[in-house]
C-alpha positions as CSV (number, residue, x, y, z in Angstrom):
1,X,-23.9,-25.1,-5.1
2,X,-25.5,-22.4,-7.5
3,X,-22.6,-20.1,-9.1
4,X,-23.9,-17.3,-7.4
5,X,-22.9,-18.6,-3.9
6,X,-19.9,-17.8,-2.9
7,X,-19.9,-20.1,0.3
8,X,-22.4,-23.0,1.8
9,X,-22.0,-24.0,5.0
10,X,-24.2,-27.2,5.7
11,X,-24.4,-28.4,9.5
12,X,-20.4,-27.1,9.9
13,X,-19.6,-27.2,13.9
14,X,-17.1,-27.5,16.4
15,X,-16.5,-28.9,19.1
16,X,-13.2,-28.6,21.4
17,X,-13.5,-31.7,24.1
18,X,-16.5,-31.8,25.9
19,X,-17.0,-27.5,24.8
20,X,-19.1,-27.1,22.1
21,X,-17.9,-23.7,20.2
22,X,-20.3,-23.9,17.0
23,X,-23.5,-26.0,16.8
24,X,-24.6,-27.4,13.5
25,X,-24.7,-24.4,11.6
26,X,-26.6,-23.8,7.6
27,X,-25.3,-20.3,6.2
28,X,-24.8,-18.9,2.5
29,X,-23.3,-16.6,0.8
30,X,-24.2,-14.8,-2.4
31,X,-22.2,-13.0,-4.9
32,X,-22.0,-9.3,-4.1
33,X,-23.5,-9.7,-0.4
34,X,-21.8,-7.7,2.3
35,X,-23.0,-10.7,5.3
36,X,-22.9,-9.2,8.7
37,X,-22.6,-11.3,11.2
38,X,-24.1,-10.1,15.0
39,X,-23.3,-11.8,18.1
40,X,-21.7,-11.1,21.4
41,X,-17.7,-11.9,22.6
42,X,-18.0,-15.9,23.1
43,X,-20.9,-16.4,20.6
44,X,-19.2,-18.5,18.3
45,X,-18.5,-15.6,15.5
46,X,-14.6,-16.1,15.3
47,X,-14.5,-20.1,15.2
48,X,-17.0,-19.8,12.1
49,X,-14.9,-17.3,10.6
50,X,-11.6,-19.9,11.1
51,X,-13.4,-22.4,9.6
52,X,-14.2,-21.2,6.3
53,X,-10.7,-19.2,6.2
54,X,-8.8,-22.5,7.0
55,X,-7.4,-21.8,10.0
56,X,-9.3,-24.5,11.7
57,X,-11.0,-27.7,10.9
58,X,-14.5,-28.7,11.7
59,X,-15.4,-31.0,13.7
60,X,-18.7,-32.1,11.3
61,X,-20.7,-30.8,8.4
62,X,-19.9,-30.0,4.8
63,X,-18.5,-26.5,3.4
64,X,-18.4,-25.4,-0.1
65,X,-16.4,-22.4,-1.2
66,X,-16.9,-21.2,-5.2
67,X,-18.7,-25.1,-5.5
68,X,-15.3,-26.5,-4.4
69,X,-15.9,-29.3,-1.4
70,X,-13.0,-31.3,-1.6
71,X,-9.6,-30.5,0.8
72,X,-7.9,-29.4,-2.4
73,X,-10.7,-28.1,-3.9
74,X,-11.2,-25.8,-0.6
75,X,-7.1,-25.2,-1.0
76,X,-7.3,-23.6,-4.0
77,X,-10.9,-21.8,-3.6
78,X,-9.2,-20.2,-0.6
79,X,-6.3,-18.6,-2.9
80,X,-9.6,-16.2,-3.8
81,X,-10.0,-15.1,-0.3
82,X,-8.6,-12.0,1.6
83,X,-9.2,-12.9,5.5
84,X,-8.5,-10.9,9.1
85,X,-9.1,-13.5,11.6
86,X,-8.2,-12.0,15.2
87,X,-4.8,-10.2,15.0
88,X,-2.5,-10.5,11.8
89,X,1.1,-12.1,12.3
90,X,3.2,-9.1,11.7
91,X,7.0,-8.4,12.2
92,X,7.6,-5.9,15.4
93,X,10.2,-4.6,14.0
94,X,9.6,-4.3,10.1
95,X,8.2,-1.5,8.4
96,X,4.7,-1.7,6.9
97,X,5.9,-2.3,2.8
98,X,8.7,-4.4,4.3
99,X,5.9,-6.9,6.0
100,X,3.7,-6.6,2.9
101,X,6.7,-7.3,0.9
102,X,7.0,-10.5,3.0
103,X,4.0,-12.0,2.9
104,X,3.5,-10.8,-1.2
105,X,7.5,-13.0,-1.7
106,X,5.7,-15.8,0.6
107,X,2.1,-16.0,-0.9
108,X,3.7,-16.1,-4.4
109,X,1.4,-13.0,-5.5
110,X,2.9,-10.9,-8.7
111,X,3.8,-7.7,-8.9
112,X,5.8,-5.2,-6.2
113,X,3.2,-2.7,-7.1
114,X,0.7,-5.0,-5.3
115,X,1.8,-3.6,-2.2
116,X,2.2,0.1,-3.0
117,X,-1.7,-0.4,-3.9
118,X,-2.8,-2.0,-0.9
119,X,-1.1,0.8,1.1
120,X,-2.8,3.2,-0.9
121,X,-6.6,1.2,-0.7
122,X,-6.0,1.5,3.3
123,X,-4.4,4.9,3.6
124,X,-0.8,3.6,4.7
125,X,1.2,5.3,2.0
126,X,3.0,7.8,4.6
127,X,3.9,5.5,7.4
128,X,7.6,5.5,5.7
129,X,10.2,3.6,8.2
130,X,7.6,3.6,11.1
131,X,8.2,0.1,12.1
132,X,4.8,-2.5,12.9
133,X,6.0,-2.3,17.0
134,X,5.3,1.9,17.4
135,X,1.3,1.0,15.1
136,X,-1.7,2.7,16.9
137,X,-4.2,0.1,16.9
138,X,-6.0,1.5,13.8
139,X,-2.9,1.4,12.0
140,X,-2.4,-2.4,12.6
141,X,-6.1,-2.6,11.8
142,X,-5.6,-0.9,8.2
143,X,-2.4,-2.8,7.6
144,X,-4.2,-6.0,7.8
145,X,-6.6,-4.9,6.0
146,X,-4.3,-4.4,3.3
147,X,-3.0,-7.9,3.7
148,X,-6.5,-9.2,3.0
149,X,-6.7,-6.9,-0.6
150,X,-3.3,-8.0,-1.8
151,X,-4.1,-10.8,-3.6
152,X,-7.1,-9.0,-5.4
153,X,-9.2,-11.4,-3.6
154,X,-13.2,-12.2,-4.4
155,X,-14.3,-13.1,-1.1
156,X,-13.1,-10.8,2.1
157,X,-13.5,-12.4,5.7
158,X,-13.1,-10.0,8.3
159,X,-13.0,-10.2,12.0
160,X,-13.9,-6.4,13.5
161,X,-12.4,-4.6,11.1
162,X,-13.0,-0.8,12.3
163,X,-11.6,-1.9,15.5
164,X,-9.4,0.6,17.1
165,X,-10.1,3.2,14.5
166,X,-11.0,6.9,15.5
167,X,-14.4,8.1,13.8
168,X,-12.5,9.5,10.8
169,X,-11.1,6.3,10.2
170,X,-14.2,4.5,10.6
171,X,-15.9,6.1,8.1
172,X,-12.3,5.7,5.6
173,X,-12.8,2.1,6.0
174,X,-16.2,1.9,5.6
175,X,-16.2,4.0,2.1
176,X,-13.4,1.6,1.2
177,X,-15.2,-1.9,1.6
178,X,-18.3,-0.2,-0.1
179,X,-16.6,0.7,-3.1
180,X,-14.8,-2.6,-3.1
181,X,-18.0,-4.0,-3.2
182,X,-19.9,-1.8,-5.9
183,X,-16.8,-1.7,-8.3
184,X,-15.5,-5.1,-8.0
185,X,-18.4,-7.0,-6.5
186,X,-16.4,-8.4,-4.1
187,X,-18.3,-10.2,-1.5
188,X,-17.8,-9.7,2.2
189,X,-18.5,-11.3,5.5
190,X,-18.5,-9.3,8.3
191,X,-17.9,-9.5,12.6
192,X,-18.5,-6.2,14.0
193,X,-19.0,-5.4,17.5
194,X,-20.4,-1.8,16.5
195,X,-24.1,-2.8,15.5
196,X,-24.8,0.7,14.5
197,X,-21.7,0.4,12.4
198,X,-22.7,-2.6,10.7
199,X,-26.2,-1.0,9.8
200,X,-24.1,1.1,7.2
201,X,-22.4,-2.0,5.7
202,X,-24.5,-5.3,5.6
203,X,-26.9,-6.0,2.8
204,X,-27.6,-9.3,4.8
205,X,-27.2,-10.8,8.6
206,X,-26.7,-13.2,10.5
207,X,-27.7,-13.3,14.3
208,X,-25.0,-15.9,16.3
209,X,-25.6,-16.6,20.4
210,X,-23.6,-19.8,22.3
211,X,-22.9,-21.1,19.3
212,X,-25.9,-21.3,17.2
213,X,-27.2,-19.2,14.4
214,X,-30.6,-17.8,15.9
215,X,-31.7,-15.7,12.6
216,X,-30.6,-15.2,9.0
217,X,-32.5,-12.0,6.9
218,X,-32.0,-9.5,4.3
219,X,-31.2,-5.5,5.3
220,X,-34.3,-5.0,4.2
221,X,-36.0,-7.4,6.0
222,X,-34.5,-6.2,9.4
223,X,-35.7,-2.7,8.3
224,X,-38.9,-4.4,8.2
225,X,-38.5,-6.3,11.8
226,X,-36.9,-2.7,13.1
227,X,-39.9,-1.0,12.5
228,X,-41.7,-0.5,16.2
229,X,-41.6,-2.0,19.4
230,X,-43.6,-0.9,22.5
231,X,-42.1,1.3,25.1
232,X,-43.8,1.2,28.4
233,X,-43.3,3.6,31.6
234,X,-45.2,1.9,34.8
235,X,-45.1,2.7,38.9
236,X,-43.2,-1.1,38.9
237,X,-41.4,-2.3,36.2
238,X,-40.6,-5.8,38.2
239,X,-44.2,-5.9,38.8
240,X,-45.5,-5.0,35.6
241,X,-42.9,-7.7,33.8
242,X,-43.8,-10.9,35.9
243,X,-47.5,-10.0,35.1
244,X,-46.9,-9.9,31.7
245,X,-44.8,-12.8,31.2
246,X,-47.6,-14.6,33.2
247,X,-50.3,-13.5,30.4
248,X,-48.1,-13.6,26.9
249,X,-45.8,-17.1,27.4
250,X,-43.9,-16.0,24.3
251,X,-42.9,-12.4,25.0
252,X,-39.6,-11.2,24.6
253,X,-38.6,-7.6,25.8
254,X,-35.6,-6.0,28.2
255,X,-35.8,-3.4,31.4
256,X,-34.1,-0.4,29.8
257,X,-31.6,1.5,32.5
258,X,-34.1,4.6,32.5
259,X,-36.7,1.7,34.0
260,X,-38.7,1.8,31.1
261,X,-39.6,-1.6,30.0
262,X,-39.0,-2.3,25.7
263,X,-41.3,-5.2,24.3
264,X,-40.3,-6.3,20.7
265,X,-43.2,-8.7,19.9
266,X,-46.3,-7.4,20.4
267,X,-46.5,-4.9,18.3
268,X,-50.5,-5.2,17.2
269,X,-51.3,-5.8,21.2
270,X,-51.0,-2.5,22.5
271,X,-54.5,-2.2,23.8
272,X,-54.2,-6.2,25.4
273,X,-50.9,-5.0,26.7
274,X,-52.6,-2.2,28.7
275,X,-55.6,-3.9,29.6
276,X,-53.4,-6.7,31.0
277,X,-51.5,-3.8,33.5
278,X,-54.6,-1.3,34.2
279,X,-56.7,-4.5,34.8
280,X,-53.8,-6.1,37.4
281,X,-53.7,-2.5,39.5
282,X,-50.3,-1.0,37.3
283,X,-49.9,2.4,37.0
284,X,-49.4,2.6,33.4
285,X,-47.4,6.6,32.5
286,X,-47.2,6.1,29.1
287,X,-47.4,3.2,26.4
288,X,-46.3,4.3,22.7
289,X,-45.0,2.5,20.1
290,X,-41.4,3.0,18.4
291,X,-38.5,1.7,16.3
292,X,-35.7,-0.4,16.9
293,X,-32.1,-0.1,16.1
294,X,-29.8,-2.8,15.7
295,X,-29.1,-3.3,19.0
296,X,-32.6,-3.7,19.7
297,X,-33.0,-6.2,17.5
298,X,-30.7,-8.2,18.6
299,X,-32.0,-8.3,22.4
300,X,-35.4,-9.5,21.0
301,X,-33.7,-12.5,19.7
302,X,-31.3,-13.2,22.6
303,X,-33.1,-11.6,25.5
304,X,-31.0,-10.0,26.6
305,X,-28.1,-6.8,26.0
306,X,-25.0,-7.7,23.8
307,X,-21.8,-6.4,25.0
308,X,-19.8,-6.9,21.9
């Protein structure tokens, strides 16, 4: 593995039984990259992110993490990791330095100041003999957060991180993992159900539906993909779809709510598009290209809305 990649996953999957969770899947990660990773509740997003934490063990393939391979190897790569995975293992009824405390004693990691740090990266300083049990879900959220930082890690895993956080708090987090990336290059992957969100945080993605990784790019590169699609208004959208599906095999758009229909690969075919309708007896309102937001995107690929 070049010593700019962080991790390599080669054809890792899983399978539990006869349920497939994760297909063969190929994904990197560079040095630096903040790696969002898109897909909806069921995709497969949280059994890749157990994988390369640890937590489970594939069922094929080969990972790589800092060019270690080996079980051991992996062992010890992992001690450079910070990882939320689902919901942390705190103590109901210990106080947020007293469960830090714990797990810094149990993880062997220096320094008591280690947790007075983490407390202040996440904003917890002032949470004094509130016990874990009486956390607001943000709170949980930023104490494992702070979990993940204490053992100065180089690689950060995290599994919806901003969830349960108020707006304020969003944008907290988000300011925090930027910085940890810029000042201390540390590299990031990223599950996020709030695509808009991500849009402020990944350098890179990676697209995820039933298991299989559908599309990898750059953020620049979805900028570039983002650019337009074509929003049409017509007397019947059912009509107007089953005609065009009929005439363009490999079309891929979505009936919007407001009945307008959203078509994400035909950019340069306007004028086919409408001759296709006007010529077939559709009422055609309006037909005008625009741009696409995360969201968007990730219909074009899938086909359909995610709900995650």
């Amino acid at each position: 593995m070049p010593k700019n990649k962080i991790m390599a996953a080669k054809s890792l999957s899983k399978t539990y039984g006869s349920l497939t969770a994760l297909f063969p899947t190929t994904l990197s990660i560079t040095k630096g990259e903040i790696l969002g990773l898109v897909g909806k509740n069921g995709a497969g997003k949280t059994t890749l992110l157990k994988l390369i934490t640890g937590q489970s063990l594939p069922t094929g393939g080969e990972l790589e993490l800092f060019s270690a391979a080996t079980p051991e190897g992996l062992r010890q790569a992992r001690q450079r990791m910070g990882a939320i995975v689902e919901t942390p293992a705190f103590y109901r009824d210990m106080t947020a330095r007293q469960n830090l405390e714990y797990y810094r004693i149990q993880r062997g990691i220096p320094g008591k100041g280690t947790v007075e740090a983490a407390l202040h990266e996440v904003g917890l300083t002032d949470t004094g003999c509130k016990k874990f049990k009486d956390f607001s879900l943000g709170m949980k959220q930023r104490l494992g957060l702070a979990l993940a930082l204490m053992n100065h890690p180089d690689f950060l895993v995290l599994d919806e991180p901003i969830n349960g956080l108020d707006p304020l708090g969003i944008v907290e987090i988000r300011e925090m993992l930027l910085k940890l990336n810029r000042e201390k290059q540390i590299t990031m992957l990223i599950s996020c159900h709030m695509l808009a969100e991500m849009q402020n945080l990944a350098t890179a993605y990676a697209f995820i539906d039933r298991g299989k990784i559908v599309k990898t790019m750059t953020a620049q590169q979805l900028k570039e993909n983002c650019n337009q699609f074509l929003r049409l208004v017509v007397d019947s959208e059912t009509r107007a779809a089953a005609l065009l599906e009929k005439h363009f095999q490999d079309i891929r758009y979505s009936v919007q709510p407001d009945k307008s229909i959203h078509i994400y690969n035909l950019h340069g075919k306007a004028d086919e598009v409408a001759r296709v309708l006007l010529g077939n007896d559709i009422r055609l309102f309006s037909l005008e290209p625009r741009g696409m937001n995360l969201e968007d995107y990730f219909v074009s690929l899938v086909g359909r809305e995610t709900d995650d």
